[in-house]
C-alpha positions in Angstrom: -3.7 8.9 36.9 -2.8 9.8 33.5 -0.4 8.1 31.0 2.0 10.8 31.4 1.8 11.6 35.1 2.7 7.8 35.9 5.5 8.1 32.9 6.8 10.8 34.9 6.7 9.5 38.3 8.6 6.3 36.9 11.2 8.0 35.7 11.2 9.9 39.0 11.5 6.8 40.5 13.8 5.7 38.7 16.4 8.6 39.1 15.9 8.9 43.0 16.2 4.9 43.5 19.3 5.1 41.7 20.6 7.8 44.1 20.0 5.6 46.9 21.1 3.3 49.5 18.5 1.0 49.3 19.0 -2.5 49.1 18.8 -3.8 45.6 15.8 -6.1 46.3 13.8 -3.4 47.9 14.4 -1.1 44.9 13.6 -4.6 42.6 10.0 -4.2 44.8 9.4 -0.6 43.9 10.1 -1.1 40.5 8.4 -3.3 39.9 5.1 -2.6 41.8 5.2 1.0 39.5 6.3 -0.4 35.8 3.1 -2.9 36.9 1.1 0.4 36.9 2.3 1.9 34.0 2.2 -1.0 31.9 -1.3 -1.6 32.8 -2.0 2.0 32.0 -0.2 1.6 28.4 -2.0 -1.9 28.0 -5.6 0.6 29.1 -4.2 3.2 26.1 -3.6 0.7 23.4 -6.5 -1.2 23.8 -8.6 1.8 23.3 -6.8 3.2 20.4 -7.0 -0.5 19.1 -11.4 -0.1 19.5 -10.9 3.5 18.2 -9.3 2.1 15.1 -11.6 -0.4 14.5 -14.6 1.3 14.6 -12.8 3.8 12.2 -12.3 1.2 10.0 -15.8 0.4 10.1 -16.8 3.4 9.5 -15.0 3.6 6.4 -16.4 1.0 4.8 -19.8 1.9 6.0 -19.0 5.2 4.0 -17.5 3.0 1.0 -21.0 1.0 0.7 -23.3 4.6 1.2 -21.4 6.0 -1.5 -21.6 2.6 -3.4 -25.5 3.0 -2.7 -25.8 7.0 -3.6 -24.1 6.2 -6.6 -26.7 3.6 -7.7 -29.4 5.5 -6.7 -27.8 8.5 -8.8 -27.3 6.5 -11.7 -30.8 5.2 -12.0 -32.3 8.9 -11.1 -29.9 9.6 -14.6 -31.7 6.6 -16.3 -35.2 7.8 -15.4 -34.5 11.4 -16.5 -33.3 10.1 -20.1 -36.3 8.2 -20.4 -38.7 10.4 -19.7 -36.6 13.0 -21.8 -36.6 10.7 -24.8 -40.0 9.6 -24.3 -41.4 13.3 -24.4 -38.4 14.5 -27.6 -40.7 11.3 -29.4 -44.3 11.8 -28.5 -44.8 15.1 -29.5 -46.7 16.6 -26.6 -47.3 20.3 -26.2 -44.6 21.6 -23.6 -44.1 22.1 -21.0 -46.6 20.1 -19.0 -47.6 22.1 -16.0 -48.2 19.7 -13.0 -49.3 21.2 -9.3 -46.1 20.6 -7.4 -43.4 20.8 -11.1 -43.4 21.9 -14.6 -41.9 19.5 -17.2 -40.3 20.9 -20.6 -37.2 20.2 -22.9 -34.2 22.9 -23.7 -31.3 22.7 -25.5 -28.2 22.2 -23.4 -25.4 25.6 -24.2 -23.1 24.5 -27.0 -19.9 22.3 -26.6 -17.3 21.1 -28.7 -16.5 17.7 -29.3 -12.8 16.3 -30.5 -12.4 13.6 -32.2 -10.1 10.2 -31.3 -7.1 11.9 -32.7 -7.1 14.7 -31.0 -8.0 13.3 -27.5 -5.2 11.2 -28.1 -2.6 13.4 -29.8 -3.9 17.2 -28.8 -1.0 18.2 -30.4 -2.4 17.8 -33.2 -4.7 20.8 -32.3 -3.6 24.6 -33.6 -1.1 25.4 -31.0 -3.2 28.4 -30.0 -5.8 26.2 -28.7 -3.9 23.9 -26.3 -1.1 24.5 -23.1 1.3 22.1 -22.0 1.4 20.9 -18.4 4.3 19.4 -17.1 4.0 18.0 -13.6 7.5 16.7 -11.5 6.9 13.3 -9.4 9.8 12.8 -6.9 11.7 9.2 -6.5 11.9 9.3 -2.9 12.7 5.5 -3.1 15.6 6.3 -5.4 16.6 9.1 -3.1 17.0 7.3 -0.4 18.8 4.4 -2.3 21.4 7.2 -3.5 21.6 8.4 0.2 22.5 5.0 1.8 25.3 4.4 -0.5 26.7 7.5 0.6 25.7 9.5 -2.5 25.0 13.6 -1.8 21.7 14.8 -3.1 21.1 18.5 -3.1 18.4 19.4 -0.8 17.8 15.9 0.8 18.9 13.6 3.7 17.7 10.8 5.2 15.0 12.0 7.8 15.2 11.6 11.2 14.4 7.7 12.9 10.5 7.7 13.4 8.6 4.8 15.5 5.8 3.1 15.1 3.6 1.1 17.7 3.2 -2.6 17.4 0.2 -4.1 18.2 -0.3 -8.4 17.7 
């Protein structure tokens, strides 16, 4: 049986046991012969989201040391490429160099500007026409919520409905 379909027959239970005559230990029996299976189903759910959250956690740092890895082995294909480039701007060999499965040869990169320290720090300092400011809004929800508790009305806010959380130890 399902999670839900046990839920449902408890509380089932539960509503016809309390229209009943029964004697209280009989409906102590039932009771508790069905919250035995639904807690066992529950304990059955749990657990598995408790292995299904572990091995998502160790598939995240799997991920975290691949990337770690790709970025190493990135880097050094970066390093290689420099080196060869510098080697072959300093030898002065005819280019490009035709190989069976590449061809090798230098070209300039597409013009770029560079800024100086002042202006990467203060762009201001640029012509106006050449800069836009950006102005980006971070909400204090913390604050909000302070503001809220002592009773304080904030346009467009309230405190959000009660949420739960499993605990698992």
């Amino acid at each position: 049986m399902k999670l839900y379909e046990i839920a449902e027959a408890y509380r089932a239970d539960l509503t016809r046991m309390a229209d009943s005559d029964l004697p209280p230990q009989a409906v102590a029996d039932t009771l508790e012969a069905i919250q035995g299976d639904l807690t066992d189903k529950i304990r059955a759910v749990v657990a598995f989201a408790k292995e299904q959250r572990a091995l998502g956690e160790a598939r995240k740092a799997v991920a975290k040391d691949m990337a770690a890895s790709a970025n190493t082995i990135l880097n050094r294909a970066m390093w290689l490429e420099e080196y060869a480039l510098d080697t072959l701007r300093h030898c002065g060999l005819t280019l490009p160099i035709v190989y069976t499965d590449m061809t090798v040869g230098i070209a300039k990169n597409p013009p770029s500007v560079f800024l100086d320290e002042d202006a990467m720090l203060a762009p201001k300092l640029l012509p106006e026409e050449f800069w836009e400011e950006v102005k980006t809004i971070n909400i204090k929800r913390a604050e909000i919520l302070k503001a809220l508790k002592a009773g304080q009305e904030v346009p467009h806010a309230r405190i959000a409905e009660q949420t739960y959380r499993l605990t698992v130890k």
